[in-house]
N, C-alpha and C positions, 0 to 999 in steps of 0.2 A: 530522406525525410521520414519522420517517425511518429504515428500519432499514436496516442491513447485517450482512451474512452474506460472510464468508472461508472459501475454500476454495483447495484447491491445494497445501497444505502436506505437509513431509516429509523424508526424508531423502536427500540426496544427495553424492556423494563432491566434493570438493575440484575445482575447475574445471568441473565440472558446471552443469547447466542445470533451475528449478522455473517453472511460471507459477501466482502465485496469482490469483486471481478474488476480485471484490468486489461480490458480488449486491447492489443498491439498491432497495430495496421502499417502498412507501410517493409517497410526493413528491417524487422527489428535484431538481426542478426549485427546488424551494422554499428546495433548500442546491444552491448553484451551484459547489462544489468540493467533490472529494474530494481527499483528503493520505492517505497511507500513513504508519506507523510502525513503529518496531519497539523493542523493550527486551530488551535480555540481560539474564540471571543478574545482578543486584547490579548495574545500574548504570540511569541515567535513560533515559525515552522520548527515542529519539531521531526525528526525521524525516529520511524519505528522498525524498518525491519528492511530488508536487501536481497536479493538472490540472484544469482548466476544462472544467465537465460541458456547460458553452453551447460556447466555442469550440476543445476539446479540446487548445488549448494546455499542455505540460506541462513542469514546473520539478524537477530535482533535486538533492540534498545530492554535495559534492563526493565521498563515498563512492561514488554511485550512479551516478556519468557517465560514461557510456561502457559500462556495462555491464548498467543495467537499462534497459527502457522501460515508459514508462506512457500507457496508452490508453484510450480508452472505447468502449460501444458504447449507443447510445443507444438501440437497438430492445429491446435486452436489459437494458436498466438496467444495467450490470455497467462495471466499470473493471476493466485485467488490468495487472498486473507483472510484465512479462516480466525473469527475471532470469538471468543469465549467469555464464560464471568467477568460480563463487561460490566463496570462499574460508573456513577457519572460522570467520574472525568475523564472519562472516554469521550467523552462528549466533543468531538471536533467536525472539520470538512476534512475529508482523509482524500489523499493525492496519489496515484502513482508518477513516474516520471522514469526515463531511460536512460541510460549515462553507457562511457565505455566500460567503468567498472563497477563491482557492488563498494557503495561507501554509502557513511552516515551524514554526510555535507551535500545540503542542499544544492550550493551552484557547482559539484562536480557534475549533477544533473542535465544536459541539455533540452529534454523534451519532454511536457506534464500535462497531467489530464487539465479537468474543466475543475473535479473536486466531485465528492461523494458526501455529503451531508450523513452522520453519523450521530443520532441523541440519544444519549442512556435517562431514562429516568429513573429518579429513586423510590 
């Protein structure tokens, strides 16, 4: 079993700068990627970005290039989203979640946080 815990989240103005954290408790050896998500108001999960807990290689949604990064730290179990020139449709619950592989599909996912509330204003 594999939990995670999102933290980091909040409010911040338009071009501004959040890092959320993604505590991984449990095995996390056992799910070899964590992916990020996020869902606005009224519309689907979308993904944004992926990394390999083995070889911290990380992949993101053309939304997120160039302006977020995603990393891991292996001593701390935790993967961070460092994000940037957030603008407000950024504006979502941003999710991590654990799967066997890094992919951009939601139910390759088995195991997701609670959610991390993320508000850019303008």
């Amino acid at each position: 079993q594999v939990h995670l815990r999102e933290s980091g989240g909040g409010l911040v103005q338009a071009g501004g700068s959040l890092r959320l954290s993604c505590l991984v408790s449990g095995d996390p050896f056992r799910e070899s990627a964590v992916g990020w998500f996020r869902q606005a108001p009224g519309k689907d999960r979308e993904w944004v970005a992926s990394i390999s807990w083995t070889y911290g290689n990380a992949n993101y949604a053309d939304s997120a290039k160039g302006r977020f990064t995603l990393s891991r730290n292996i001593a701390d179990n935790a993967v961070y989203l460092e994000m940037s020139r957030l603008q407000p449709e950024d504006t979502a619950v941003y999710y991590c979640a654990a799967g066997p592989l890094p992919s951009d599909t939601a139910h390759h996912y088995a195991f997701w946080g609670q959610g991390a509330q993320v508000t850019v204003s303008s």
